[in-house]
N, C-alpha and C positions, 0 to 999 in steps of 0.2 A: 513387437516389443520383446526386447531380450529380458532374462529371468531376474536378474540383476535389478531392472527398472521397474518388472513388477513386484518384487519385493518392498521396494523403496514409495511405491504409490499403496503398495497396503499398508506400511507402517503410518502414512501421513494421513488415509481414511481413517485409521485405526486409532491413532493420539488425537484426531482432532474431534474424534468424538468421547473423548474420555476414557478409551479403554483400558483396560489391565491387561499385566500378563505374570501368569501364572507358572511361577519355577516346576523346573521337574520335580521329582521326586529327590532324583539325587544325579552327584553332577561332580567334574572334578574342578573346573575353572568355571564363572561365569562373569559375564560382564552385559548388565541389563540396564536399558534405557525407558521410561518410564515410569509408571503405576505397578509397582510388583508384588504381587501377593505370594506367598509359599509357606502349608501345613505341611504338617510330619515330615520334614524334609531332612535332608542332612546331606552338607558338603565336608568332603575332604581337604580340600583345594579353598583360596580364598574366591570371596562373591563380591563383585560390586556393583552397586545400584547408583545409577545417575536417575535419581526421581525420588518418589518416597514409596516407602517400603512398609508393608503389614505382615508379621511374622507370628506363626500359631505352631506349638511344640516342632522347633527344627533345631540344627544345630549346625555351628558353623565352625570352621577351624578360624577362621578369619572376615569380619564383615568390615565393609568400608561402604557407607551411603554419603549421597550427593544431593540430599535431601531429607524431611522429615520423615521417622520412622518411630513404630509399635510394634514392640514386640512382647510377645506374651508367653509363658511358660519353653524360651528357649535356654537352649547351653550357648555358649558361644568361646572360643579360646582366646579373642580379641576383637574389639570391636573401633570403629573409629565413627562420628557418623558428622557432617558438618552440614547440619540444620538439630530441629529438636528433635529428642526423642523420649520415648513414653516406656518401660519399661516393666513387666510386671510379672510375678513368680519364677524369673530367670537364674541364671550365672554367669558372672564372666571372669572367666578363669584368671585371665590378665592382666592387660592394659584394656580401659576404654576413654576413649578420648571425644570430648565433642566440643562443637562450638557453636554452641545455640545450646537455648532451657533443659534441663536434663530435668525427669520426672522417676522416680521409680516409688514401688510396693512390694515388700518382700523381697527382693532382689539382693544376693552375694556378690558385691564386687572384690578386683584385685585391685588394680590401683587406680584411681578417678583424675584424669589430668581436664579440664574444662577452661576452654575461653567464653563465659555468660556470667550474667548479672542473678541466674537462679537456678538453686538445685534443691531438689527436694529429694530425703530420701526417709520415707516411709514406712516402718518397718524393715526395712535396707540395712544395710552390714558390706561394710569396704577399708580396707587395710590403712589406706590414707585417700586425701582430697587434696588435691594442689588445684587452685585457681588461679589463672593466670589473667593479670593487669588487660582490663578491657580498653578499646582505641574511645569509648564512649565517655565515660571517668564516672561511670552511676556508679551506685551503689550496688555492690556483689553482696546477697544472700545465701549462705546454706542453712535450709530447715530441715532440722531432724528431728520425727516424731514414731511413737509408737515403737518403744523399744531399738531404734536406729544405731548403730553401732559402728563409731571409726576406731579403732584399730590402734594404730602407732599415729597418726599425722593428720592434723589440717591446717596447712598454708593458704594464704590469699597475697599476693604476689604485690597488689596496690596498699599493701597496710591498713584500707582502708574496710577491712571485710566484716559480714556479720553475721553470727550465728545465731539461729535462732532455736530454740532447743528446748521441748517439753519434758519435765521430770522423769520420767524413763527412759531416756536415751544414757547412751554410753559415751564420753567423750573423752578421748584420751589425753595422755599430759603433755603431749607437742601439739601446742596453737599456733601460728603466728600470723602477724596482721590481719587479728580479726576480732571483736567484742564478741561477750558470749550474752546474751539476752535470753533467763531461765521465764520460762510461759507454763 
């Protein structure tokens, strides 16, 4: 058996029993298929994950997943992720864009572009919110609680959008297409 075939027969032992795999430390490109977990890490280079992803103080210059991810106390300079993600003590210096539920706590965004029906943001702080017209035609939520803070902008792209918003939040004065509901 050449080297090549047994690679390819440990990877199919290996996902078919649920394994993970575990980023380096640090790394200039990667491109991982999977369950991938990775603490104190830090890429220079963009990462991308075809699977879902568990992230514990790393940092990225560029994340792009191909599935759901959590990430917890990272930096990041842009993010893309198209499934959900979970968000909590971070930054994302840039753009982050998703398409599926965005969750966060605490968390600094730059600017939030989303195709989903719910965003929550938590204690959270992001410059603006653009949601973009779902193929579904539900009803698009941003709930902002616990001091949560936008910035310049939040559009909903279906006019049909809704905010939902407890007394301590911060909302700034570009809304559009979306009701504001004070809780």
């Amino acid at each position: 058996m050449n080297v090549k075939a047994m690679i390819k027969a440990c990877f199919r032992i290996f996902f078919m029993f649920g394994g993970s795999i575990m980023l380096p430390s640090s790394a200039k490109s990667l491109t991982l298929y999977g369950l991938t977990n990775c603490k104190d890490n830090s890429y220079t280079e963009p990462v991308a994950v075809y699977g879902a992803l568990e992230a514990k103080k790393c940092k990225f210059k560029k994340l792009e997943v191909f599935g759901n991810s959590e990430l917890a106390d990272c930096v990041a300079s842009e993010v893309s992720v198209n499934g959900n993600i979970t968000i909590i003590n971070s930054r994302v210096l840039a753009d982050t864009n998703v398409f599926g539920y965005l969750e966060s706590k605490n968390t600094s965004f730059g600017k939030i572009s989303a195709t989903t029906n719910s965003i929550t943001l938590d204690g959270s702080s992001a410059e603006t919110v653009y949601v973009s017209k779902s193929a579904d035609d539900r009803e698009q939520v941003l709930y902002l609680q616990n001091n949560a803070n936008v910035k310049v902008s939040i559009t909903f792209e279906s006019g049909k959008g809704k905010i939902i918003a407890d007394r301590t939040v911060h909302l700034p004065q570009d809304i559009k297409g979306a009701t504001v509901v004070h809780q």
